[in-house]
C-alpha positions as CSV (number, residue, x, y, z in Angstrom):
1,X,-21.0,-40.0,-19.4
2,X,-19.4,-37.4,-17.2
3,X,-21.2,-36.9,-13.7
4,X,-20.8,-33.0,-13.8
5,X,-22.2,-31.1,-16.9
6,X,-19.2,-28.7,-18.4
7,X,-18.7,-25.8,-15.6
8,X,-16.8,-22.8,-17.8
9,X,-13.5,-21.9,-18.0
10,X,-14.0,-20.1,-14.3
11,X,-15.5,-22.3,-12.1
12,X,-14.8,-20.5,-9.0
13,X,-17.3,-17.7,-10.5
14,X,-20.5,-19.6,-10.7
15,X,-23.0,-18.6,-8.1
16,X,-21.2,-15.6,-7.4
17,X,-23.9,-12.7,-7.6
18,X,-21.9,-10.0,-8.3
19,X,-21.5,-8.6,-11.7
20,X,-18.0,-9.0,-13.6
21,X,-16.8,-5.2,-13.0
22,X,-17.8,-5.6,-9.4
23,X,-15.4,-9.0,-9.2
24,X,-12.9,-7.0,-10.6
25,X,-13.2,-4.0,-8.6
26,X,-12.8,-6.3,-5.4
27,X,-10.0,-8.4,-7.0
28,X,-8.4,-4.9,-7.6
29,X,-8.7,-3.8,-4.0
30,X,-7.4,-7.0,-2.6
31,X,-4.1,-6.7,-4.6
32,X,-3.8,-3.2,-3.7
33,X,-4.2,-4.0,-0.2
34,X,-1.9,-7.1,-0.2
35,X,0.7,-4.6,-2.1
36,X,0.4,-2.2,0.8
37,X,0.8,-4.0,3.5
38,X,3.7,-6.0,2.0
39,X,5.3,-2.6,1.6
40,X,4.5,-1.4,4.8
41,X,5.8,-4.8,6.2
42,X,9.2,-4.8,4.7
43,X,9.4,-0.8,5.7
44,X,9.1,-1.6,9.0
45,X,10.9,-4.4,9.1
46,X,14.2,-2.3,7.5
47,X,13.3,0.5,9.9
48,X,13.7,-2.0,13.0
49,X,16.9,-3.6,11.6
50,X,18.2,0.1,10.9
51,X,17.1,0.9,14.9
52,X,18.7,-1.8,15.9
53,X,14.9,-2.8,17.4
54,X,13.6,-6.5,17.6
55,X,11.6,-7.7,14.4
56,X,8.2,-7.1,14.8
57,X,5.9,-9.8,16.5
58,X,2.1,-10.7,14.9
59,X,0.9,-11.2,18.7
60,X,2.1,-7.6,19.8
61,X,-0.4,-4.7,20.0
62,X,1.8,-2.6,19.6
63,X,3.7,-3.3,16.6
64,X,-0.2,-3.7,14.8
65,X,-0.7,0.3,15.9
66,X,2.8,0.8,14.2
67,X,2.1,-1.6,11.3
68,X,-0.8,0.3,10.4
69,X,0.2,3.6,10.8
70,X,2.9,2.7,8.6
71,X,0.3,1.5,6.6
72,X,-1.9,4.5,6.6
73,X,0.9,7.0,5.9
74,X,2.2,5.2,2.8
75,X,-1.7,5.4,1.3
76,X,-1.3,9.1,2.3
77,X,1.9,9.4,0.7
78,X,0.2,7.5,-2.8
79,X,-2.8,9.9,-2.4
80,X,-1.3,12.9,-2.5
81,X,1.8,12.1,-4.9
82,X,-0.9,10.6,-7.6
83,X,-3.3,13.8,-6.8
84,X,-0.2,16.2,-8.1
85,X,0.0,14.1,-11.3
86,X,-3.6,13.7,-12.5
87,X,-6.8,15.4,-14.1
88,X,-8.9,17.3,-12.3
89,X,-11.8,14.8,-13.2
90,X,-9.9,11.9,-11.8
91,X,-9.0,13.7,-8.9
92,X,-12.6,14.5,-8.5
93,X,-13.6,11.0,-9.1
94,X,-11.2,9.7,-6.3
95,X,-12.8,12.2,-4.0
96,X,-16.5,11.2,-4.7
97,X,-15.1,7.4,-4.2
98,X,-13.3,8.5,-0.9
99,X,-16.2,10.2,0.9
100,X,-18.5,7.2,0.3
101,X,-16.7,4.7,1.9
102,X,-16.4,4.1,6.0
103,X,-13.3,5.9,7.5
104,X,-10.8,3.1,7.5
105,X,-11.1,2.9,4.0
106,X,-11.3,5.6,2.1
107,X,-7.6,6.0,1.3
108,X,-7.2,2.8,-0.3
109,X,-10.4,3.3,-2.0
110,X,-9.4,6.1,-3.7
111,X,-6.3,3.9,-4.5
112,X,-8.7,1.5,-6.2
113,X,-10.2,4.3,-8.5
114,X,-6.9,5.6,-9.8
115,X,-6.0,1.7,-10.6
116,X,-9.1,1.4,-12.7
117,X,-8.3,5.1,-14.2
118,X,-4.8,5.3,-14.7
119,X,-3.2,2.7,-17.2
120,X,0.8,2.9,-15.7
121,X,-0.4,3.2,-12.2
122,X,1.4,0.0,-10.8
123,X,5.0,1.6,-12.6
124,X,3.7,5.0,-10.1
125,X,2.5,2.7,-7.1
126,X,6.2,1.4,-7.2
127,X,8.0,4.5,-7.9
128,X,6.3,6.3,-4.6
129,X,6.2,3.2,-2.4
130,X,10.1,3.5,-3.3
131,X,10.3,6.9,-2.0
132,X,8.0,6.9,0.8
133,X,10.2,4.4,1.8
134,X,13.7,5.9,1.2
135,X,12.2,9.1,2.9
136,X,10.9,7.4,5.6
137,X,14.5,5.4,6.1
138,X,16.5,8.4,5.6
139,X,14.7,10.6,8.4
140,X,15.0,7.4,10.6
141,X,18.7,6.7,10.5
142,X,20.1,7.1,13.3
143,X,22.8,10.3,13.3
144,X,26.1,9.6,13.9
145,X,27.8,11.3,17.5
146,X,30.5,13.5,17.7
147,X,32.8,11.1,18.7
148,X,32.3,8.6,15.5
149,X,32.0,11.9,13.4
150,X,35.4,13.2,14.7
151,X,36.4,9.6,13.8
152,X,35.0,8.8,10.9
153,X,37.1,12.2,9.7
154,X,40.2,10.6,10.6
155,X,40.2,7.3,8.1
């Protein structure tokens, strides 16, 4: 005989007390926040190469306040682009969800509702995360002087 009786298809999920939608609802928010702050990652690394700046360093305060700023304006920039584009009783829902949760989170939890609500909203997560980040690169680059203007005109 076997030493362990059969354990189910999901092993990892036995003597976890939390009910199936609540291990999907944190599943959910851990991808949305891994998808975030790999897009805020590779913004900021293309906004230091475009600078001309020095990669950012895991051990530097600093680049963890700019990291997450980056961070916090991209789930701005979601918020507010998915709040043009939805039902009033979503948009209401998000709020409720918002306003529950501790400061730090609120925006991606709000991000978390309109996951479970909206059925194409990783094609819309990747169409905004794409413009937040062109916008964000285009404000960014740095503007040519008058002398490479003047000759840049003469090519």
């Amino acid at each position: 005989m076997s030493e362990a009786p059969f354990r189910g298809v999901f092993p990892h999920q036995h003597g976890d007390p939390r009910s199936l939608s609540e291990r999907i609802h944190a599943q959910l928010r851990d991808r949305l926040q891994e998808a975030v702050e790999v897009a805020g990652l590779e913004l900021m690394v293309e906004l230091r190469r475009q600078q001309g700046r020095p990669a950012p360093e895991t051990t530097s305060d600093a680049d963890r306040r700019e990291f997450e700023e980056i961070v916090r304006d991209l789930l701005a920039y979601l918020r507010g682009a998915f709040a043009a584009a939805i039902e009033p009783s979503d948009l209401s829902e998000v709020e409720r969800a918002e306003t529950q949760a501790p400061e730090p989170e609120r925006l991606l939890v709000g991000q978390v509702v309109l996951a479970r609500r909206l059925p194409d909203y990783w094609q819309g997560f990747e169409t905004h995360r794409l413009a937040f980040a062109e916008a964000r690169l285009k404000a960014a680059a740095p503007r040519a002087g008058w002398l490479a203007r003047l000759f840049a005109g003469s090519r």
